[in-house]
BAPADREN-184106 format. One record per atom (N, C-alpha, C): residue in three letters; x negated, z, y. Coordinates in steps of 0.001 Angstrom, whole numbers, padded with zeros to 6 digits, always signed. Each point is the difference from the previous one (the first is absolute). Layout:
! BAPADREN-184106
ALAXZY ...
//
This chain:
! BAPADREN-184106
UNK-180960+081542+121249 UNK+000402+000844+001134 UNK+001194-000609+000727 UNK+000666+001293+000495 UNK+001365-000872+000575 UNK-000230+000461+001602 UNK+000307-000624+001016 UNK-000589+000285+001515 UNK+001552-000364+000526 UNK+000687+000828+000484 UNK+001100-000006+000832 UNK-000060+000605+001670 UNK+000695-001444+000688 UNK-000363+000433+001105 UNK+001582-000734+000539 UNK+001030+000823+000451 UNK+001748-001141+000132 UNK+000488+000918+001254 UNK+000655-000572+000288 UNK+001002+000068+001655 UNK+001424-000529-000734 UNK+001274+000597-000147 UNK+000727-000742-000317 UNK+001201+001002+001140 UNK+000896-000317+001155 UNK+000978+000327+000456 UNK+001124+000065-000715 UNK+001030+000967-000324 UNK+000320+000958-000763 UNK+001320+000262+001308 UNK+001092+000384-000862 UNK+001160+000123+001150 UNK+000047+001444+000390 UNK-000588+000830-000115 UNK-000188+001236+000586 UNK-001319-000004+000192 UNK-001120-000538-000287 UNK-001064+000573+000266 UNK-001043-001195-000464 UNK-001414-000233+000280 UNK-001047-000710-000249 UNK-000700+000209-000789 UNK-000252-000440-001542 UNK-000323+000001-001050 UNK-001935-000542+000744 UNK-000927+001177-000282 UNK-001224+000022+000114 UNK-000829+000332-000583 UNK-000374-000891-001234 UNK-000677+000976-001174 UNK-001152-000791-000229 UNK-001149+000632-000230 UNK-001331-000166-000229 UNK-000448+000953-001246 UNK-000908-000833-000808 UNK-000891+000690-001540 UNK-000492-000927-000629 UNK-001068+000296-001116 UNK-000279-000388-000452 UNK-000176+000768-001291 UNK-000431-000690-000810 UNK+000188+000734-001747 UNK-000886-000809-000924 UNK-000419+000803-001140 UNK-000367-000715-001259 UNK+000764+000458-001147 UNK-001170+000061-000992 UNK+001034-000084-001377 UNK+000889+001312-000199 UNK+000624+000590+000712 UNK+000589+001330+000032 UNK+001471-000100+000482 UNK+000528+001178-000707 UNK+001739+000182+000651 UNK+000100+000904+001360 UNK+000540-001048+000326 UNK+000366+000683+001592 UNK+001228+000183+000479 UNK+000325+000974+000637 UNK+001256+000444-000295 UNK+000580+000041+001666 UNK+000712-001024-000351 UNK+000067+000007+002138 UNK+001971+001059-000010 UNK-000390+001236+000310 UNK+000564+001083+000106 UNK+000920-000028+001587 UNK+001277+000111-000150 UNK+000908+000391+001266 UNK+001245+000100-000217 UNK+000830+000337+000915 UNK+001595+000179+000401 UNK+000137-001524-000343 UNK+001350-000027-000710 UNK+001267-001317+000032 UNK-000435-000592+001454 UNK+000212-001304+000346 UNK+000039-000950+000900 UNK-001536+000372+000692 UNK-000865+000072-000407 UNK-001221+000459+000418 UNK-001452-001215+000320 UNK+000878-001266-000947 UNK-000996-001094+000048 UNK-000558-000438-001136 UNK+000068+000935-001035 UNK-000833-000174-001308 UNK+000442-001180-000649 UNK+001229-000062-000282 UNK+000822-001305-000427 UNK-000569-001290+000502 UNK+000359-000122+001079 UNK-000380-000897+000740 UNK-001458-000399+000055 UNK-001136+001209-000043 UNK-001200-000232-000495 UNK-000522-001299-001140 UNK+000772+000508-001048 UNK+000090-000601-001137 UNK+000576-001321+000009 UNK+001178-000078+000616 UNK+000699-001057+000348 UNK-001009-001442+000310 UNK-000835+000450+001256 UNK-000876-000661+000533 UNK-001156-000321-001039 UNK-000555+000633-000299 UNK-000916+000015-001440 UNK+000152-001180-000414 UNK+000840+000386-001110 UNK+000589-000938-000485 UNK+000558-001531+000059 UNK+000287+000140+001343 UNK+000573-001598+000506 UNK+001152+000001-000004 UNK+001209+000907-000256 UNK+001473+000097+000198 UNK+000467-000129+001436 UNK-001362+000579+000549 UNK+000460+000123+001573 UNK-001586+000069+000910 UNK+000037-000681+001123 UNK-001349-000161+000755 UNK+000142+000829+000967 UNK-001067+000360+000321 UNK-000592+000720+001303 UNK-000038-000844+000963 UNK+000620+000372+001550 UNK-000223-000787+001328 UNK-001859-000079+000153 UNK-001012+000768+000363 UNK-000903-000369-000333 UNK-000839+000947-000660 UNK-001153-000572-000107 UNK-001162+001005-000737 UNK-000266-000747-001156 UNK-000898+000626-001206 UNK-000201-000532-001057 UNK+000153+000568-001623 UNK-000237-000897-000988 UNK-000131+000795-001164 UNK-000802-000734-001336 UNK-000616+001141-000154 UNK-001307-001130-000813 UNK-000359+000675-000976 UNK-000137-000498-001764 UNK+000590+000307-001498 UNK-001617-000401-000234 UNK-000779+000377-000668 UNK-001271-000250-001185 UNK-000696-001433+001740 UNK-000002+000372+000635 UNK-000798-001406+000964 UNK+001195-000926+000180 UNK+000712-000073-000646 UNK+001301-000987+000957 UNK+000847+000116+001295 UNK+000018-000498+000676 UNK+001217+000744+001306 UNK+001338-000926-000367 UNK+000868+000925-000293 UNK+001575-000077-000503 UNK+000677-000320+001348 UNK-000296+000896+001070 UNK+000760-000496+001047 UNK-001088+000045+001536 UNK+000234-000787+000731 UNK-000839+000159+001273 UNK+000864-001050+000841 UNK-000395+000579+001303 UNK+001522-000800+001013 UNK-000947-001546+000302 UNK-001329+000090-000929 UNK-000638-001158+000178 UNK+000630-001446-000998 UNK+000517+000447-001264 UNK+000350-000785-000627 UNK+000983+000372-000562 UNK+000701-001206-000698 UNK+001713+000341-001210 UNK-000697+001465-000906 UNK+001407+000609+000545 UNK-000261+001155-001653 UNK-000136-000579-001787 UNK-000826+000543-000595 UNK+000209-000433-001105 UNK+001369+000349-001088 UNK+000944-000564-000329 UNK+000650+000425-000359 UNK+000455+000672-000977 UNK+000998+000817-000326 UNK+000191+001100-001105 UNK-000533-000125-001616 UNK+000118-001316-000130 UNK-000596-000285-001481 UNK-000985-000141-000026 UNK-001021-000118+001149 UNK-001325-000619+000029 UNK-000767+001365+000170 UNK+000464+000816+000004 UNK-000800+000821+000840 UNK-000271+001098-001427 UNK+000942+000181-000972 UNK-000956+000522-001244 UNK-000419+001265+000291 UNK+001602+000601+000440 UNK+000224+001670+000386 UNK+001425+000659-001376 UNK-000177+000866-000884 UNK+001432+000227-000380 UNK+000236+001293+000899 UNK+001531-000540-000192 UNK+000741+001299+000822 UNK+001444+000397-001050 UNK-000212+001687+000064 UNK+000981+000442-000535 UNK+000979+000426+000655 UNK+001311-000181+000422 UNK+000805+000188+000733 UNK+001086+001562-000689 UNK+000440+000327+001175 UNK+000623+001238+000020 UNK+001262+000081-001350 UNK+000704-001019+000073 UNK+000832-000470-000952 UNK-000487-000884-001134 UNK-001133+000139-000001 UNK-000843-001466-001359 UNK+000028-000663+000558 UNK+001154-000929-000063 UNK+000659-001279+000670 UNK-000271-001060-001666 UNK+000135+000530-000620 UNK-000216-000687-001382 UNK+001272-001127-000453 UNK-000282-000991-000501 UNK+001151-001045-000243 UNK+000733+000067-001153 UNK+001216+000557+001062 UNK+001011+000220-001576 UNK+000277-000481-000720 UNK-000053-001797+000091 UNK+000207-000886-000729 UNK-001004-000117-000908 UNK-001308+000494-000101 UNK-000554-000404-000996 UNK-000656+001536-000734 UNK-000562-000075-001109 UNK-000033+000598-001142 UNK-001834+000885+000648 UNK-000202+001516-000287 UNK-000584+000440+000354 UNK-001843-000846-000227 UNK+000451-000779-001018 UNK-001265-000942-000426 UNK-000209-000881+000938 UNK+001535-000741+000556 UNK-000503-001174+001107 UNK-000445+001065+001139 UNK+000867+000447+000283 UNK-000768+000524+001295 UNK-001274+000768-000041 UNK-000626+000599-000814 UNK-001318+000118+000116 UNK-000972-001304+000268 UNK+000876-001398-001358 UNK-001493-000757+000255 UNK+000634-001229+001418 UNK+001006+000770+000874 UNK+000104-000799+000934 UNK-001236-000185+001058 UNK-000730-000886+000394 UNK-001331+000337+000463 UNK-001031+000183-000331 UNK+000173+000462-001692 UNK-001461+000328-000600 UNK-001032-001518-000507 UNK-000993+000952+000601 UNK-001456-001104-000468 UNK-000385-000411-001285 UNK+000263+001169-001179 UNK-000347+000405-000980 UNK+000738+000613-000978 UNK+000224-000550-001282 UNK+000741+000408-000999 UNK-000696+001113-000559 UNK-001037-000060+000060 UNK-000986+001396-000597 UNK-000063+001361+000820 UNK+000230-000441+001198 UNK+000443+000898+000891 UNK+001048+001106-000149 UNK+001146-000990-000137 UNK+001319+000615-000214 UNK+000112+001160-001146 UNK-000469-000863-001140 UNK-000313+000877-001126 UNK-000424+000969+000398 UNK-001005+000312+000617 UNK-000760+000909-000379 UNK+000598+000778+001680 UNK+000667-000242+000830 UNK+000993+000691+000476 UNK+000874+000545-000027 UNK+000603-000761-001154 UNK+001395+000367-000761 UNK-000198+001599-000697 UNK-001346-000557-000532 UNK-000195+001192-000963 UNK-000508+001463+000868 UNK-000739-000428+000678 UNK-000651+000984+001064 UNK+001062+000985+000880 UNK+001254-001024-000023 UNK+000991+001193+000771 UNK+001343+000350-000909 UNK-000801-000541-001516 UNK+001614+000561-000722 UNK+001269-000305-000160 UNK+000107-001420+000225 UNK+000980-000870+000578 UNK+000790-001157-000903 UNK-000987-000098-001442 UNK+000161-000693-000548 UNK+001680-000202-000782 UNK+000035+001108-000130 UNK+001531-000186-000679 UNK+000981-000398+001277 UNK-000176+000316+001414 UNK+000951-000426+000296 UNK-000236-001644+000427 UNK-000271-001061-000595 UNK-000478-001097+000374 UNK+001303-001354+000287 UNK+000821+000638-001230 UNK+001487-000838+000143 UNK+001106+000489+000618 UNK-000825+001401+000600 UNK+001504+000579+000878 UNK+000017-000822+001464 UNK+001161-000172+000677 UNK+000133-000047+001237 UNK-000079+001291+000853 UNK-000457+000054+001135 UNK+000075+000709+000813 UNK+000871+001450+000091 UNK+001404-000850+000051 UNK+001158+000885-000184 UNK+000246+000956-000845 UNK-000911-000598-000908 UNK+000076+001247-001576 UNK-001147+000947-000209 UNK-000646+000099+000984 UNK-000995+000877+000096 UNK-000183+001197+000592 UNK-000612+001385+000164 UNK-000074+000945+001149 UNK-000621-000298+001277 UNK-000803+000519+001107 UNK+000095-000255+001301 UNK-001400+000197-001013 UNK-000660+001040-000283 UNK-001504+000250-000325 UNK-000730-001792-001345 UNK+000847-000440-000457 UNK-000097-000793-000880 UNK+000006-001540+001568 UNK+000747+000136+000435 UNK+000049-000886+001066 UNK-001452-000226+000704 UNK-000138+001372+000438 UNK-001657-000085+000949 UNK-000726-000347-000675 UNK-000228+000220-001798 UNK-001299-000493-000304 UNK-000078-001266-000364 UNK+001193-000524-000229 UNK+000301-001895+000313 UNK-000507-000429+000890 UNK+000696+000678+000954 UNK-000654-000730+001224 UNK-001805+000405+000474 UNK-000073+000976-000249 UNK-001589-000182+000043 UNK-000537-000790-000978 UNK+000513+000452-000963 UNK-000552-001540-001349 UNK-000280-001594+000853 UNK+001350-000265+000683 UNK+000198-000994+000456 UNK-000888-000598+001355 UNK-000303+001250+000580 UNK-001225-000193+001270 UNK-001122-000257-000841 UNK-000948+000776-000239 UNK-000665-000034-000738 UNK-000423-001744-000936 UNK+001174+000149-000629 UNK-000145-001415-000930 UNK-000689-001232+001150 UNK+000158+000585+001314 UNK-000264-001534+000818 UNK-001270+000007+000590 UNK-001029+001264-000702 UNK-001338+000217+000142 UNK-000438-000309+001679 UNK+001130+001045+000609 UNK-000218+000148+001320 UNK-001600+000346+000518 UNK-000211-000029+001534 UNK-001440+000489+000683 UNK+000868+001353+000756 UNK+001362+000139-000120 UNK+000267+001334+000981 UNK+001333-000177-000575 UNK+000085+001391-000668 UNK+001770+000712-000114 UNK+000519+000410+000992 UNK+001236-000007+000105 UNK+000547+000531+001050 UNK+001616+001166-000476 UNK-000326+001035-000189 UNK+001445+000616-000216 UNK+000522+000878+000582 UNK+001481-000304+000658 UNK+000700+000370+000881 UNK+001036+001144-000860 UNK-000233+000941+000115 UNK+000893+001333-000134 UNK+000518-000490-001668 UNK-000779-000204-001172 UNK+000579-000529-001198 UNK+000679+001103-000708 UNK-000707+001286+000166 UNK+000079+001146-000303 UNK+001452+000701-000075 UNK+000307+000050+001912 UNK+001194+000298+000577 UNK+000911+000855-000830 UNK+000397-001071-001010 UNK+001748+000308-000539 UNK-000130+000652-001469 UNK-001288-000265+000173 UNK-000304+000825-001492 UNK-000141+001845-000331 UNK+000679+000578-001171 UNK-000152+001123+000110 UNK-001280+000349-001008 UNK-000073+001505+000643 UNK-001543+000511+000029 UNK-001067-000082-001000 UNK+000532-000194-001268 UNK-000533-000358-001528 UNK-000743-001443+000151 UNK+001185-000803+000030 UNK-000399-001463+000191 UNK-000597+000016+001022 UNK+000063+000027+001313 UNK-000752-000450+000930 UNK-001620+000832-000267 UNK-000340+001153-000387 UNK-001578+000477-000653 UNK-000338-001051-000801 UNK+000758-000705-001002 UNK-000672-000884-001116 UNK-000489-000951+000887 UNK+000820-000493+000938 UNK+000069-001379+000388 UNK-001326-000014+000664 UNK-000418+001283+000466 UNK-000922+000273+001435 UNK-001623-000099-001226 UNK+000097+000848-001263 UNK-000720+000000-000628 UNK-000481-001995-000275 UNK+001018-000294-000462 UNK-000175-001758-000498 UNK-000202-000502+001321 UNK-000014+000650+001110 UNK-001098-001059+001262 UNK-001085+000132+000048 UNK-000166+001594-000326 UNK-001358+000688+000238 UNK-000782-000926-000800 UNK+000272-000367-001509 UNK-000568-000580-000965 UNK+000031-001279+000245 UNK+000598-000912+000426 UNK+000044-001350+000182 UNK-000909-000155+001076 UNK-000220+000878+000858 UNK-000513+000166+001261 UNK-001894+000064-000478 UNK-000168+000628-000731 UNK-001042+000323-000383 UNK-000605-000849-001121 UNK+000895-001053-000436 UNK-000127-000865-001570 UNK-000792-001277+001303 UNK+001227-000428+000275 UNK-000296-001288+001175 UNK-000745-000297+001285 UNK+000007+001387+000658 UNK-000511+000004+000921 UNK+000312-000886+001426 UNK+001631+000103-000163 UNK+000396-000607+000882 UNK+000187+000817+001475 UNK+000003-000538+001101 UNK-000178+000875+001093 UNK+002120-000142-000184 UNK+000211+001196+000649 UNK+001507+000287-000501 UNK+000227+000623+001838 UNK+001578-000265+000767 UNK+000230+000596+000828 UNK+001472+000473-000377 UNK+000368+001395+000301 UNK+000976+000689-000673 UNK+001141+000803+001040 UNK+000642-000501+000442 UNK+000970+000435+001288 UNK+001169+001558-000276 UNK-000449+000660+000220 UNK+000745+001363-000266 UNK+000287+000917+001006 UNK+000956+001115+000063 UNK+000186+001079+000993 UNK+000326+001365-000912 UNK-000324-000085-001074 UNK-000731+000488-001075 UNK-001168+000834-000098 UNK-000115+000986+000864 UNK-001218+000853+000094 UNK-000530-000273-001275 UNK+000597+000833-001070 UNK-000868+000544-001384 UNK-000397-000904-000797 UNK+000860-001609+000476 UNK-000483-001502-000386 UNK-001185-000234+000676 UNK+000209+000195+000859 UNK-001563-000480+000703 UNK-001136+000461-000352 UNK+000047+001523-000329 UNK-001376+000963+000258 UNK-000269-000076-001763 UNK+001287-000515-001114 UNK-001037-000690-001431 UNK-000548-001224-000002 UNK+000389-001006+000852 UNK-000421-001463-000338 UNK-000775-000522+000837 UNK-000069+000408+001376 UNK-001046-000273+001245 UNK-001005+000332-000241 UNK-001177-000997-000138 UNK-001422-000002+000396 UNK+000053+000387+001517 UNK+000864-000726+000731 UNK+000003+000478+001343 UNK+001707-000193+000485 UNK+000021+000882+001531 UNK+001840-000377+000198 UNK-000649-000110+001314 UNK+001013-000902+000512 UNK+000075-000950+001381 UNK+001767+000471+000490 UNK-000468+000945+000578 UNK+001017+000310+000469 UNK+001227-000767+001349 UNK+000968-000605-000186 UNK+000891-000329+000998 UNK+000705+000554+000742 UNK+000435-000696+001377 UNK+000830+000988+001414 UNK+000436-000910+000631 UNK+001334-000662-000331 UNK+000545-001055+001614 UNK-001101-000757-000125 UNK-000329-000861-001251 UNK-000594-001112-000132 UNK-001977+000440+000824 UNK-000087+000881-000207 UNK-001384+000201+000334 UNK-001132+000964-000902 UNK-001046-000450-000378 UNK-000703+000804-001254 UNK-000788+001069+000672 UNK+000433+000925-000781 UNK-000624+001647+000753 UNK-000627+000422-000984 UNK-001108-000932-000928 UNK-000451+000441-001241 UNK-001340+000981+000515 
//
């Protein structure tokens, strides 16, 4: 279970978000500059909350009682809007950048169809071939909580259905609790177990 409870001041407005979740996709739904980002941000450990808390399977990640745990420790993947995938290395390193498990990968590789592109770089790939790297690449690090920020976005309507299909399924293989940042109505209402809706950093779920 993931238990979020954060205060974070925000240059237009006060980031105030409270939830909790289990093994399900949740789809924290709003307008651009709305907080969701920043949600995640915090999650994650990229960025802390002034106070409040946040607490993963019984651990507390952050509390104004003690040091945050930090980004590597904390055993969250996050898929970012752009991948953020390393161009310098070959679609193989960057999957097993992080990974626990060589058996894993495999059987990731194969699971999202990926295998041939293993010696491409980045650059030589499509945007839809990109996302499932990079989910390959979350994944490979046998996270307790996904986190993906608008991966979808830039993708057109073909690819982005496959892509949504290969979460649904990864989603349902692993059973990872997944949080999915969109303003994406028709995204939300296929992949949400539930949507947590955002407003000027406040949850109106």
């Amino acid at each position: 279970m993931l238990t979020v409870d954060i205060k974070k001041k925000l240059k237009a407005f006060q980031l105030d978000a409270g939830f909790t979740m289990n093994n399900e996709i949740v789809v924290l739904f709003g307008p651009s500059g709305s907080g969701k980002t920043t949600t995640l941000n915090c999650l994650s450990g990229l960025s802390h909350p002034d106070e409040g808390s946040i607490q993963l399977r019984g651990r507390t990640l952050f509390s104004k009682k003690q040091k945050p745990v930090p980004v590597q420790k904390r055993n969250i993947g996050y898929v970012f809007q752009d991948y953020a995938l390393f161009p310098h290395m070959t679609v193989r390193n960057n999957i097993l950048y992080g990974a626990k498990s060589m058996e894993e990968v495999d059987q990731l590789v194969d699971t999202l169809g990926i295998s041939h592109l293993l010696e491409e770089y980045p650059r030589n790939i499509s945007g839809g071939e990109k996302q499932r790297v990079a989910l390959a690449r979350a994944f490979a690090t046998k996270p307790e909580l996904l986190l993906l920020d608008e991966p979808f976005s830039s993708l057109d309507e073909n690819v982005k259905k496959e892509c949504h299909n290969e979460l649904l399924r990864l989603h349902k293989k692993w059973g990872i609790p997944v949080i999915l940042v969109t303003h994406d109505q028709a995204e939300a209402n296929k992949l949400a177990d539930r949507v947590i809706e955002m407003e000027q950093g406040r949850v109106l779920e």
